[in-house]
Residue, then its C-alpha position, 0 to 999 in steps of 0.5 A: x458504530x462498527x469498528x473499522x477494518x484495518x487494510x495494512x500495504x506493505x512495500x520495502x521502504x515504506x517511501x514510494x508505493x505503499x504511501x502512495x497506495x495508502x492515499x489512493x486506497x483512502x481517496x477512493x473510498x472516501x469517493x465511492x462513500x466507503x468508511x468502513x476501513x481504515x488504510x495503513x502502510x509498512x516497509x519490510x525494510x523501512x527506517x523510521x521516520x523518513x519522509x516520502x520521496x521526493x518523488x512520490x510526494x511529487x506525483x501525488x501532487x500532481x494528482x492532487x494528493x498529499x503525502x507530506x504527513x507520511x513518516x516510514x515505519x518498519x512492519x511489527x507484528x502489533x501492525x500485521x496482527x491488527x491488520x484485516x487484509x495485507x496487501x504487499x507489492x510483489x511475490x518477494x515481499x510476501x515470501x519475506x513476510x510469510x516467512x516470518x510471520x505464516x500465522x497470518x498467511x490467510x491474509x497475506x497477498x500480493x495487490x495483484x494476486x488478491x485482484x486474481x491477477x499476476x505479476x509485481x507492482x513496479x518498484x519506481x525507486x531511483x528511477x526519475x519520474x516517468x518510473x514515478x508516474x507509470x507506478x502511480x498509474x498502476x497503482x491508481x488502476x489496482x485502487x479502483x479495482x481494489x475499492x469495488x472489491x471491498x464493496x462486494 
């Protein structure tokens, strides 16, 4: 048996949107049958612990995704080292983390960049739920494109 890549998300509280990229990531590979990566998630900024939001654990739901296991945990750099591919959500995050970690650069991308797009993944944090939803759609989006890309 091969030993599984590791795709590591990062966002800044690890709360909202790298938990919620982390389940979509592992539902959709498990759909399309792929089980050669294992996915994760950090925050650049995360207390350890916490639960999701309440939030994000609502429109997972709604989708019929569970994120009530979830605990946030901060980035390290035992993570970052394990990690094959680090998928962060916006140019300011992987500013911050090149920052401090530019020995790992070649692995480093924006979610959209890594997609050869542009822009941010929007940042649902103290919005209501309509900011929850349009975020969960987004990244359900980048997901689907995301798994035919780790295909290739």
């Amino acid at each position: 048996m091969t030993a599984k890549k590791n795709l590591l998300f990062v966002c800044t509280g690890n709360t909202c949107r790298s938990p919620l990229a982390k389940i979509l990531t592992e539902s959709a590979l498990k759909a399309a049958g792929v089980y050669v990566w294992e996915v994760d998630s950090a925050g650049l900024a995360a207390y350890p612990g916490i639960t999701a939001s309440a939030e994000a654990g609502f429109v997972a739901r709604e989708i019929g995704l569970d994120l009530t296991p979830h605990r946030a945990k901060p980035l390290s750099a035992e993570i970052l080292a394990k990690a094959e591919l680090v998928l962060v959500m916006t140019a300011g995050h992987k500013t911050a983390l090149l920052s401090g970690a530019g020995e790992y650069a070649e692995k480093i991308y924006t979610v959209k960049e890594y997609l050869a797009m542009e822009g941010d993944v929007l940042d649902p944090f103290g919005g209501g739920l309509a900011s929850y939803r349009q975020t969960l759609r987004e990244l359900q989006k980048l997901v689907n494109l995301l798994v035919e890309k780790l295909q290739e």
